[in-house]
N, C-alpha and C positions, 0 to 999 in steps of 0.2 A: 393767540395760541390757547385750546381748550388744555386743560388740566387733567392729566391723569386719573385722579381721582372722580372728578364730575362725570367724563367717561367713562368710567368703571358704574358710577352709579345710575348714572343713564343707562346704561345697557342689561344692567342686572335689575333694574325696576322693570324695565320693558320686559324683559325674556321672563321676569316674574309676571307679570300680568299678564303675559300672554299664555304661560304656564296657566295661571289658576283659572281663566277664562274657557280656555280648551273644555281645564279639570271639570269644572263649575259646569260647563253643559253638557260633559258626560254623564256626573252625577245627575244632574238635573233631570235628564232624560232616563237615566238606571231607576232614577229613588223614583219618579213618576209612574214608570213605568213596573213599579215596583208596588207602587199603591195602589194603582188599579188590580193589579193583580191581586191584592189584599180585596180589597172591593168585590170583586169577583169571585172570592172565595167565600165573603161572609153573603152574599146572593143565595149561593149554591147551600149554606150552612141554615140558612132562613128557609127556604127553602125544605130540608132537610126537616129541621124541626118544627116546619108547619104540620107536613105529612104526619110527622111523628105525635103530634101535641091532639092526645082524642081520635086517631086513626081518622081524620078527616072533620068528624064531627062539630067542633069548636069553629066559632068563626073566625075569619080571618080578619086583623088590624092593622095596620100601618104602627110598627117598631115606632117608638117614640125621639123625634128628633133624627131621625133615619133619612127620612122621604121615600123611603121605601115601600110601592106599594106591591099587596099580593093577592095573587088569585085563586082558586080550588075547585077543580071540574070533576065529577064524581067519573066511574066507567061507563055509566051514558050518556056524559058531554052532557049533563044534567050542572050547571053554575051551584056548586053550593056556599060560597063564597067570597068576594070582594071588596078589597079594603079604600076602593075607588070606583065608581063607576063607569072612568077611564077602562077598568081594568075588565069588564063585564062581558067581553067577548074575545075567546083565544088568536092567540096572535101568531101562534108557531104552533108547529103539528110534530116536526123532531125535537129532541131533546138538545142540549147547548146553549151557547148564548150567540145573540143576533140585536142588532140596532135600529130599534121598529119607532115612529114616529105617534107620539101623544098627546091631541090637543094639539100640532103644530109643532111641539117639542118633542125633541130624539130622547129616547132613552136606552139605557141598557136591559136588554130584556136576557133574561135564563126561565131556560123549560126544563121540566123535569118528570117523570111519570113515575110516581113509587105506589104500590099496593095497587094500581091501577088507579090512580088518581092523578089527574094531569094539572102540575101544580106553576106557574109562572108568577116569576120575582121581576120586577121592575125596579131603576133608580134612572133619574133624570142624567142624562149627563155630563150638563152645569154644574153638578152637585157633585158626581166624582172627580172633574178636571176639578172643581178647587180646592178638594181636599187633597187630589196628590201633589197640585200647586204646592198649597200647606205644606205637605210632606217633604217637599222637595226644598220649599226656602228651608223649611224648618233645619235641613241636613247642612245647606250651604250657609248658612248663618255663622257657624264658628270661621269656615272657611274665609268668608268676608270680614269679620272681624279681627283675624290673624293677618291679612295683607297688609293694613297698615303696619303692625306691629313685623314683619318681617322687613318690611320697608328701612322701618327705621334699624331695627336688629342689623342690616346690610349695610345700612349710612356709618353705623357704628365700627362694626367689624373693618369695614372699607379705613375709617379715619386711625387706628387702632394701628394695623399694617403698616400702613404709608406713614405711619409716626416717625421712622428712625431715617424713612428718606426726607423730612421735613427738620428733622434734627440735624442732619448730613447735610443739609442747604443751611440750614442756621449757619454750621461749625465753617462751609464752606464761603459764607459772609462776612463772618468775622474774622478770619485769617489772615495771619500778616501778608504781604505782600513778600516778605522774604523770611517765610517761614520755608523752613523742610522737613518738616514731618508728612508721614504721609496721611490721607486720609484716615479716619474710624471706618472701621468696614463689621463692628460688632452689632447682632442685632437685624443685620439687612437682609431683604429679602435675597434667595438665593438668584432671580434675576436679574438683579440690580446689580449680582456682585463684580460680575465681567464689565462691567462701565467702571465700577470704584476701579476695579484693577489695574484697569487699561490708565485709567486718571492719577492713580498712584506712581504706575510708569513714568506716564510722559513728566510726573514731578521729579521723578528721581532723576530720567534726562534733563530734565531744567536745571536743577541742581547739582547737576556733575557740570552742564556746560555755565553756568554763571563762576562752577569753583575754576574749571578752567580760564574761563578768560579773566578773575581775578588772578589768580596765579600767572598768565601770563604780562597783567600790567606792572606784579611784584618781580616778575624776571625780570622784564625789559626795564623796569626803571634800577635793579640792581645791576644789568649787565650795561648798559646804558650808563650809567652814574662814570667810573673809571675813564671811560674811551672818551669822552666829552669833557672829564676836567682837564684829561691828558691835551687833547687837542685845544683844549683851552689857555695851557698853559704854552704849549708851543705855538702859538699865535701870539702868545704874549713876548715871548723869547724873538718872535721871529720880527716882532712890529719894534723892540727894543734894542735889537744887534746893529751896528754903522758897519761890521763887516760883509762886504758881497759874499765874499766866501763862508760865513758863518750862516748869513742868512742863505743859500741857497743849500747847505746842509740843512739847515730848519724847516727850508719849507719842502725838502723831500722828505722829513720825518712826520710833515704836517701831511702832507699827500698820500704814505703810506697809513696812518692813524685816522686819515677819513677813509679809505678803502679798507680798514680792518675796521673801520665804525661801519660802513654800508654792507659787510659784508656779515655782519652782526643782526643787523639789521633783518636783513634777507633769512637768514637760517628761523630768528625771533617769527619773521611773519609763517617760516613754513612750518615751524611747530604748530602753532596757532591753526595754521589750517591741519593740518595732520591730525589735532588733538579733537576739530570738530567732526561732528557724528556724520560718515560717507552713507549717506541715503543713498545715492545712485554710483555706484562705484565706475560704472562704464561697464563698456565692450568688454568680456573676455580679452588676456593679455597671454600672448604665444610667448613662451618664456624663452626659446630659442632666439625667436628674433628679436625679442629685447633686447635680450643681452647683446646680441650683435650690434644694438643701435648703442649701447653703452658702451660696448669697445670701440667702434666709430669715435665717437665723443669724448672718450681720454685719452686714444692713443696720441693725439699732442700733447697730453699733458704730461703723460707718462715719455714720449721721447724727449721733452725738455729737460724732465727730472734724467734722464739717462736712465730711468727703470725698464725692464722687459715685461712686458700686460700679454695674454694670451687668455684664452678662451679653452677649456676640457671636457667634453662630455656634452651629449646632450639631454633635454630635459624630456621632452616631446610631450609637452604637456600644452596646460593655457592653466592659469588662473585667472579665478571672477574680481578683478580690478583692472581698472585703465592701467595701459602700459607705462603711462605717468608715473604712476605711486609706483611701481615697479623701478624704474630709472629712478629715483629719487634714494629708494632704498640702496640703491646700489651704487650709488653716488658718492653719497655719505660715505659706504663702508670703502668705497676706492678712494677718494680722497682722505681717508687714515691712512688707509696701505700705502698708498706714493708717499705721504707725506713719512713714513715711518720707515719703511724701505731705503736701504742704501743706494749710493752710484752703484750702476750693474748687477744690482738685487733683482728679481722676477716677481711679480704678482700673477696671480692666476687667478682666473674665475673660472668656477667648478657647478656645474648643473646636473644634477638626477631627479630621479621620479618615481615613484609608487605609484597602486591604484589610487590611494587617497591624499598624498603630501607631495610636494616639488620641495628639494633641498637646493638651495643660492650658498655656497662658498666662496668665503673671499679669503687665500691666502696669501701672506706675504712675507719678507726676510727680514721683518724687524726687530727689534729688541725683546717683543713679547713683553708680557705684564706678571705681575707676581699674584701668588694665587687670589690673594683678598684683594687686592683690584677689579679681577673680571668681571665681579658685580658690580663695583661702584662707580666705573667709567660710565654707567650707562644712567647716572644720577645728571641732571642738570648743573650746568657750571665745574663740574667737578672737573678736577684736574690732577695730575700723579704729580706727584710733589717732584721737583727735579726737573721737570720736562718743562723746556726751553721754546719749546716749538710753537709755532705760532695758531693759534684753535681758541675758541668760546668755550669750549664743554656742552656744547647742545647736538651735533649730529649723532651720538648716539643715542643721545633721550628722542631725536628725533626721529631717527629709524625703530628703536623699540615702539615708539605709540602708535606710528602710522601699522607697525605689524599686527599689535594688535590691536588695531583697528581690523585690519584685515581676515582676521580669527589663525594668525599663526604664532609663532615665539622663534626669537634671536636668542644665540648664545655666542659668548667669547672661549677657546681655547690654545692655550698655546702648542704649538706644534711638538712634538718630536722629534720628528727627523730629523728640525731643524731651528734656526731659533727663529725665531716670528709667532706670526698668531693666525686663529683663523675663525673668522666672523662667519658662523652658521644661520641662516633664515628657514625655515621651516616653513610654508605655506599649504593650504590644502587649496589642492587642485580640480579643473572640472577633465572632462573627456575630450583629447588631443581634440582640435579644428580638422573639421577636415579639409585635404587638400586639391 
């Protein structure tokens, strides 16, 4: 796996070199073409001040260290002049400059006619291609000396940056394994930060679900501890009695204490699941016919109890959960209500709906709870002091977490009308199914 960084510097050496390379043969080609033109001005300037130097008179010489030679032709094409004998016969009849061959070798030639004297500047050129050469390294020189030095500048800067992601892998190596804190996020580039973030997330879900399932092995071995000494000891009652009749009292007490063990059990595992994170919730759930399948499903339990269950209202909704977690929550709250509900008392479940929420009521004709209860029934294990009835204390801790899991909220109220209570679910809902 390449490294960040070495790609970062791979690629910004390249696009630099290729940058100055470009740069380097524009200039190259400007500043040359820039010297010649200098060249060609001091032609033209020699030139000038031959004409000038004695009105013709003076002989002409080759500029010292120049190579420049010149000519001087009076107004009858009379040579008074030349600083070469290359140079001894005119070569251009207009005025400008033109690239006439000397000896085999090309030069630069300029004509000029001033006062009526027809004057021609020569330079070899050999002689100016290497001087705008010169000219030209001469400009690119800092150029080339500054590329290493940028190089390294970038190596540097590059190392500099990527410091606090290199720190942030340190601090993420040395970490406990049941640390929870979350990452350092100070210092870090700003796109890096959406990775720490995301990372910091998924640690805070680690950490909610490791306190969950700790929490759940401190339930089950506290709610667990009682029902297994209890049944321990009526196994011990039951293996100790010589009476038939005692013992088949003991072992229906031992029978009922394992089905209030397995049934402990069952609620412990569906917290546990409740409590973990529903990544895929299911199918939209038609709350109508949920409920229908939930009436289905306790009306025997409810005509054993002698209760009257009915159904009011519809919802005409769906929420975004499997019909599952739906029946579970409604489970839970109908199994309080029978259980709490008199012979010939009524439960009712109550369904409405908004554009954004679906409301689940569960009412029924029982004793109702006293004000600072309503909160605390929904505590694990908790029980209302007095109450004889047979229950764990976890189906409402159980319906509260699955809800909000769900993104809705439960509340308890005791009726008015009448005495009982009545268990509200709030849910937010999608757009009815259609039919």
């Amino acid at each position: 796996m390449r490294s960040l960084r070495r790609r970062l510097l791979l690629s910004l050496w390249v696009s630099v070199v290729a940058v100055a390379v470009v740069s380097a043969s524009i200039a190259y080609v400007q500043v040359s073409n820039r010297a010649k033109g200098l060249l060609d001005a001091q032609l033209e300037q020699i030139a000038t001040l031959v004409a000038a130097h004695g009105n013709g008179k003076a002989q002409a010489a080759r500029p010292e260290d120049s190579e420049i030679d010149v000519a001087i032709w009076n107004r009858d094409g009379a040579l008074q002049s030349a600083s070469t004998s290359l140079m001894a016969e005119q070569h251009a009849t207009q005025p400008g400059f033109t690239e006439i061959l000397l000896n085999g070798e090309p030069y630069r030639l300029y004509t000029t006619i001033l006062d009526g004297q027809h004057i021609e500047v020569a330079q070899p050129v050999d002689v100016r291609d290497d001087q705008a050469e010169a000219a030209a390294l001469a400009a690119l020189l800092p150029m080339l000396l500054l590329m290493p030095l940028l190089g390294i500048v970038i190596a540097l800067v590059i190392r500099t940056l990527l410091q606090p992601v290199r720190n942030l892998a340190a601090a993420v190596s040395q970490r406990d394994i049941f640390a929870k804190e979350s990452l350092p996020s100070q210092g870090l580039p700003k796109e890096v930060m959406p990775l720490v973030e995301e990372i910091n997330r998924l640690l805070a879900r680690q950490n909610a679900a490791a306190a969950r399932e700790r929490h759940f092995v401190e339930d089950a071995a506290h709610a667990l501890r009682t029902p297994l000494a209890a049944l321990q000891l009526q196994a011990d009652v039951l293996d100790g009695s010589p009476d038939p009749t005692e013992r088949s009292a003991r072992l229906t007490d031992l029978r009922a204490g394992i089905q209030r063990a397995s049934r402990l059990v069952d609620q412990l595992l569906s917290l546990a699941n409740v409590e973990s994170i529903i990544d895929d919730p299911g199918a939209p759930a038609d709350v109508d016919a949920t409920l229908l399948e939930v009436l289905a499903l306790y009306a025997p339990v409810a005509s054993a109890a002698q209760v009257f269950l009915e159904i009011s209202g519809r919802a005409h909704a769906a929420i975004k959960c499997a019909p599952r977690y739906l029946i579970l929550i409604c489970s839970n709250l109908l199994d309080n209500a029978l259980r709490y509900s008199p012979t010939g008392g009524r439960v009712e479940l109550r369904a409405a709906s908004t554009d954004a929420e679906t409301q689940i009521e569960v009412w029924d004709q029982g004793p109702g709870l006293a004000q600072q209860e309503l909160r605390r029934v929904f505590e694990r294990f908790y029980r209302v002091a007095g109450d004889v009835r047979a229950g764990s204390g976890l189906g409402l801790a159980t319906v509260e977490a699955l809800v909000v899991q769900l993104g809705g909220r439960i509340s308890l109220h005791n009726r008015t009308d009448h005495s009982g209570l009545i268990a509200r679910v709030t849910l937010p809902c999608m757009e009815y199914p259609p039919t």
